[in-house]
N, C-alpha and C positions, 0 to 999 in steps of 0.2 A: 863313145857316146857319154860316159860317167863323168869323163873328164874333162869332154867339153861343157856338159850340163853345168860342171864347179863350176869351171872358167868363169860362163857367162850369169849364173848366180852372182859370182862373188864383185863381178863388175855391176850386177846394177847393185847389190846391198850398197857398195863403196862409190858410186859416180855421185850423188847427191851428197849436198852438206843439210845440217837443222835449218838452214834458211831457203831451202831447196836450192840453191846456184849451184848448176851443173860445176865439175872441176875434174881433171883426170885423173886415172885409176893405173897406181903403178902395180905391175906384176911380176910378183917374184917366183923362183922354183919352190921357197920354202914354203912360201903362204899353203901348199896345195899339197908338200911333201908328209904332212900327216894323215890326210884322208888319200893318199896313195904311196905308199911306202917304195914300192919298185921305180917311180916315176923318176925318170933320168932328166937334166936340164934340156939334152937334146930332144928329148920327148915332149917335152911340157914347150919347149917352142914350137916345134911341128907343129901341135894343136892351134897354137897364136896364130902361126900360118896359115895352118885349113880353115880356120875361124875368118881371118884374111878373105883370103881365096873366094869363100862361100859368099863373102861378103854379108856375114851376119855382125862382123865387129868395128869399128874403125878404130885403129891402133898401128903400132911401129915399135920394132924390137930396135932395141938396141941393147949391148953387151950383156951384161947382167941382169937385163929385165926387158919386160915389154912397158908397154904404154898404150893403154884404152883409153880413146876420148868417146866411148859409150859404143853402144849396140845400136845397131839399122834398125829400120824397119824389120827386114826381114828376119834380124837379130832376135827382134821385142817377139815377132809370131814362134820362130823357132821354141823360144823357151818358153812360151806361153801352152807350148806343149806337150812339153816333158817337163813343166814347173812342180805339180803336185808328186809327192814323192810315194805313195799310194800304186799310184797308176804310174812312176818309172819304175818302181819294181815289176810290175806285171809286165810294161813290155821290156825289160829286160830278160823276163822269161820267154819271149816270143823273137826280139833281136840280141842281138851281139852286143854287151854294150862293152865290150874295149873296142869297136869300131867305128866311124863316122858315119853319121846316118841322116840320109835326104831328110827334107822337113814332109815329101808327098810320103816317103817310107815308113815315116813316123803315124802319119795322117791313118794311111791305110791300118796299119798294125792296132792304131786307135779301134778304126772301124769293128775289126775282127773282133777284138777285146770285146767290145757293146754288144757286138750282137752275139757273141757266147752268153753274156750278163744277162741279154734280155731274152733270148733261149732257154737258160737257168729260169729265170724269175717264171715265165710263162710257163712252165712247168712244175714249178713250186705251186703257182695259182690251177691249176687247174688240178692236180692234185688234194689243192686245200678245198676247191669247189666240189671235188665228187666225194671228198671224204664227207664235207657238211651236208651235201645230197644224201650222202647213204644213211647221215643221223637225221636228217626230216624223215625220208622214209621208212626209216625203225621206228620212229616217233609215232608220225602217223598209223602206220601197218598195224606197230605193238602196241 
């Protein structure tokens, strides 16, 4: 999941020029071999493949690199939901991220995340309401 997130990062930073004209995005193993040091060529294509496959990318490998002529639609949704790096840390606490992961698996894990946050929060508040209760009624009482 970490390194399909780069992938598909590193294609939209690079698919636009200053005059926004779409233009395509070569991909190489090195571009990616810093922010993953183990990441083998064979590796770093499988991903271009399952990217493929899922049909989140439109691109074509060939020898030494791929070639992205940009992200699908369902490219644009997938990353729009592991885009904040905030909340892919958290659900990298909750999924696998050296593995491929559904865009509904991603969805869901979202879901869980929120309602832990908003479980949290509702307890935080109502905690901060019976403490500010207990000082009216010392107030009043004393």
């Amino acid at each position: 999941m970490a390194l399909i997130r780069a992938i598909l990062l590193f294609i939209e930073k690079n698919l636009g020029d200053s005059q926004g004209r779409r233009r395509i995005v070569y991909l190489y193993h090195s571009d990616f071999v810093a922010q993953f040091p183990n990441l083998s060529k064979d590796m770093f294509f499988r991903h271009i493949e399952l990217l493929m496959q899922a049909k989140l990318v439109e691109a074509d490998i060939g020898g030494m690199f791929a070639i992205s002529f940009g992200l699908t639609w369902d490219g644009c949704n997938y990353l729009d939901e592991i885009r904040d790096d905030t909340l892919f840390q958290k659900l990298c606490t909750v999924l696998d991220p050296n593995r491929p992961v559904s865009l509904e698996t991603i969805r869901l894990a979202k879901t869980k995340l929120l309602a832990e946050s908003i479980v949290l929060s509702v307890k935080w508040l109502i905690g901060t309401l019976a403490a500010a209760a207990a000082g009216i009624c010392w107030y009043i009482l004393g």
